[in-house]
N, C-alpha and C positions, 0 to 999 in steps of 0.2 A: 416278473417285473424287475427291472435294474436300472437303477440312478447312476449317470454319468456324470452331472453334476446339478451344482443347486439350483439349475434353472430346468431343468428336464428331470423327464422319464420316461425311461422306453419300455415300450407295451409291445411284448408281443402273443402273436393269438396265431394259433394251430387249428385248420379245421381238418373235416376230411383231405379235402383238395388242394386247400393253398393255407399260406402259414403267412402272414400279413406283421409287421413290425411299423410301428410308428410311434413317432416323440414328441410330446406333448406339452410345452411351454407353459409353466404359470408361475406367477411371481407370488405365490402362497408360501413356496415351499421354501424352509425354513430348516437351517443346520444348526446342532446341537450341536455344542464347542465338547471337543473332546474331553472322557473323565479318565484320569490314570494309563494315559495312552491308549485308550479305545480308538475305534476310527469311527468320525462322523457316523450321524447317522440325518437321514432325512425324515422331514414331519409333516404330511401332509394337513394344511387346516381347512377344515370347509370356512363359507362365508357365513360370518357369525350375524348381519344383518340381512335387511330382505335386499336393498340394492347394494351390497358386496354380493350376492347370490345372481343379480343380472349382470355383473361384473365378469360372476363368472364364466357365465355364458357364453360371452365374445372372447373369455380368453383361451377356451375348450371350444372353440372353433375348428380348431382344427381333429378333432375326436369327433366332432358333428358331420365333417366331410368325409372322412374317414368310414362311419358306420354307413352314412346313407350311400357312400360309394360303394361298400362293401354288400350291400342287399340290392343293389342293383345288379352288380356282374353277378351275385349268385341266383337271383329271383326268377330267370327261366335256364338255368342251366342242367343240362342234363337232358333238357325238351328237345322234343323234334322242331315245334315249331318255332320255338326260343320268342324274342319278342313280339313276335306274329299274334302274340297268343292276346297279346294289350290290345290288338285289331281286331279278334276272332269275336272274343266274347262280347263286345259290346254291340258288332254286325250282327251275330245271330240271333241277338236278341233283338235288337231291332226290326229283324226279319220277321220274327213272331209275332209282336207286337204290331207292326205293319199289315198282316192278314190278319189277327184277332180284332182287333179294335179299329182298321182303315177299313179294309175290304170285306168283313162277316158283320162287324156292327154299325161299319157306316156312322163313325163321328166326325164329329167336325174336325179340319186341320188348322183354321187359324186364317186361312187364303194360302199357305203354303202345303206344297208336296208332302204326302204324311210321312215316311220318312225320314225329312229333315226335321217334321215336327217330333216324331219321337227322340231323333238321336241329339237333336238340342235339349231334350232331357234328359238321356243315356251321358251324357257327357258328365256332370256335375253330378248325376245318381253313382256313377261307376267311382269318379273319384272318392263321393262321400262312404259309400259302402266297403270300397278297396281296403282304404283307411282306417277305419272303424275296424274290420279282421285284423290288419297288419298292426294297429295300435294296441289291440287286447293282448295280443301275447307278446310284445316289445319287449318289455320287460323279463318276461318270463325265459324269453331266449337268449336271455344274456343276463342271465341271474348269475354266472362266474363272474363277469366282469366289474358288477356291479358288487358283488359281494365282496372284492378285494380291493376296489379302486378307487377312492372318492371324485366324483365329478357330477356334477348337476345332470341329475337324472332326469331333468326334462329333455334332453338333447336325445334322449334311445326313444319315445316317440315320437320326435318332429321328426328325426330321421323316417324313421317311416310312414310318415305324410307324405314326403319328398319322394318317394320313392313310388309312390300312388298319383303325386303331381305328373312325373315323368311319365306313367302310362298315359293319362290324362292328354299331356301336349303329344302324345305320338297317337292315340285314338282321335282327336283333333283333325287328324291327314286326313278319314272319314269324311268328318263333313266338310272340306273341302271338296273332296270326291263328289261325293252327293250334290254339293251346289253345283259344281261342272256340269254332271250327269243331267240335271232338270235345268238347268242354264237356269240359277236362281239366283238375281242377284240380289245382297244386304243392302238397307238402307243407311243414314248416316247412324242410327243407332248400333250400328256393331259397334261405334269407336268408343262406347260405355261398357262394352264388356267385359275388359278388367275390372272393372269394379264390383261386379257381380262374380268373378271370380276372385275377389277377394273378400266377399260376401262368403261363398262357398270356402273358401282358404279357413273362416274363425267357425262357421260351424263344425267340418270339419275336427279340427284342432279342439276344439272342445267337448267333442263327440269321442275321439280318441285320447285325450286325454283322462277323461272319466273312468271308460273302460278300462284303459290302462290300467288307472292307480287302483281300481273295486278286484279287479282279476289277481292283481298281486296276495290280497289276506283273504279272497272268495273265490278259491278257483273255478267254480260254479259258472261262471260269467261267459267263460269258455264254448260254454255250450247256450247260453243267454246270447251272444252276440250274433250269432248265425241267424235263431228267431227273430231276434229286431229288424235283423239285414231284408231278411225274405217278408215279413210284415209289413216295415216300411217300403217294400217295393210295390206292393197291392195299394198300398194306402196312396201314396206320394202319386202325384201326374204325370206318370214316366212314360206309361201308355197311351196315353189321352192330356187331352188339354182340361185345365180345370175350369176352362170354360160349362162344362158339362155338370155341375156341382151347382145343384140351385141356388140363387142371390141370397136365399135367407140362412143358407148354411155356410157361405164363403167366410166370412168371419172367423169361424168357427173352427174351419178344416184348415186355416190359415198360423189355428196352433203348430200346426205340422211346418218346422223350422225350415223342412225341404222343400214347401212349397212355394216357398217365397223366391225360392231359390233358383226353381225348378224355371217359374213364371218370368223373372229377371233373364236369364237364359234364354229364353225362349224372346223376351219381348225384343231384348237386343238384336237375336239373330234373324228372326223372321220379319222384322219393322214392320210397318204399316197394318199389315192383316193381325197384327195381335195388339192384345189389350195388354195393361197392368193393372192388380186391383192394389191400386195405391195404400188402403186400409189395412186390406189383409198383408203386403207386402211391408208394409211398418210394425205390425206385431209379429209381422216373423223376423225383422230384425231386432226387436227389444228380446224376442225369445231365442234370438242367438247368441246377444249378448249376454244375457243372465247366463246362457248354458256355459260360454266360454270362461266367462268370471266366475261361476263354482266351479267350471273341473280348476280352473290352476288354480283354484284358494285350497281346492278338495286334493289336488295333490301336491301342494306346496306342504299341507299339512300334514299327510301317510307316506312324503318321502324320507322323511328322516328313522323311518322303520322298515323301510325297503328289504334292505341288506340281512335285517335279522330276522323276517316271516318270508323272505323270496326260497 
């Protein structure tokens, strides 16, 4: 690291392959007036309140575009099939789940093609899952950086949300596909479906930020995280519609933050032939907001110990 002057500093980072330099503006850093003809030195201060700390966030914006640009050109390089791979995985498994649960179990699809019905839940399942891996070891993978540089440590997980977003909007092309393919058309409720993706966006973010900050002093989690991914993929209605879940249990399975999630998705994109279970879909947003409001209180709190247990 080397200061050019009192409004920068340049970072630069070496990997295998590429060796990336970038300069990073904030008005924290503070020169120390020369003693006995020393020369300056520079002080970096964290933000000593909690909003000097969202402060800082916008002004390390640019270290935020920086990482999440950086794990994107690296995230399929080296692959044959390079981003093919954000297309493959959510196809084949929809594949599967298409002759498991369409065509051997004979469930219901909603009045839509099963298909579209599973990969309107593949879409927001792949996102949250993506995330949740790429969030647990955020940290960990840049525990250099982090150990020499002060900058609001929430920015090395949203980067890699961002990064799980992106496969997200290019697995999207899918169900466009799909809809051509069955000449299926949406009702006026598609045009709510940012919103449900911004539903999916805080649990998400508070899903991987948990993870994050527990795997930093419990490396344990490491191997915790994979379990929850494959667990909640049986649990959540990724395969099937949670139409299928008897009325006196909806409430219940509607703990499952994902389902809310899952069913918004779904109600949006298939219109008319699907329901929303408006109750269960309210408690799975009070339970995505508690989850979002402890992880960032939960790692507002274990970040100022990052750098000396990472």
């Amino acid at each position: 690291m080397e200061s050019n002057s009192s409004e920068s500093i340049k970072l630069n980072f070496a990997g295998q392959q590429h060796a990336f330099t970038m300069v990073i503006r904030h008005n924290a850093l503070k020169s120390i007036p020369p003693q006995g003809g020393a020369r300056k030195r520079l002080v970096i201060e964290a933000g000593r309140t909690e909003s000097q700390y969202w402060k800082d966030l916008w002004a390390y914006r640019e270290l935020f575009y920086f990482l999440a640009w950086r794990d994107i050109l690296v995230r399929y390089k080296q692959t044959v099939f390079g981003v093919a791979w954000a297309l493959l995985r959510p196809l084949l498994t929809m594949v599967v789940f298409t002759v498991v649960f369409g065509k051997l179990a004979q469930l219901p699809s909603e009045g839509a093609p099963y298909p579209i019905l599973v990969f309107a839940a593949m879409l927001p399942w792949q996102f949250f899952s993506g995330s949740l891996q790429q969030c647990s070891n955020s940290l960990i993978n840049d525990r250099r950086l982090i150990s020499k540089v002060y900058f609001p440590r929430l920015i090395v997980p949203m980067g890699a949300v961002i990064v799980s977003f992106v496969d997200f909007l290019v697995a999207g092309s899918i169900l466009l596909g799909l809809m051509a393919w069955y000449d299926f058309v949406p009702s006026w409720r598609i045009v709510t479906l940012p919103l449900f993706v911004l539903v999916a966006f805080a649990a998400t973010v508070g899903g991987g930020l948990l993870f994050a900050a527990l795997n930093v002093k419990y490396r344990d989690f490491r191997y915790v995280v994979p379990f929850v991914i494959q667990l909640g993929l049986y649990i959540s209605p990724v395969g099937f519609s949670s139409t299928v879940v008897p009325e006196k249990w909806r409430l219940l399975y509607s703990l499952n933050p994902m389902v809310g999630v899952i069913d918004g998705f779904r109600w949006a994109i298939l219109g008319e032939g699907s329901t929303l279970y408006w109750p269960g879909f309210g408690l799975s947003l009070v339970g995505i907001g508690l989850l979002l409001t402890i992880s960032i209180r939960y790692f507002r709190k274990t970040e100022r110990t990052f750098a000396d247990v990472i």
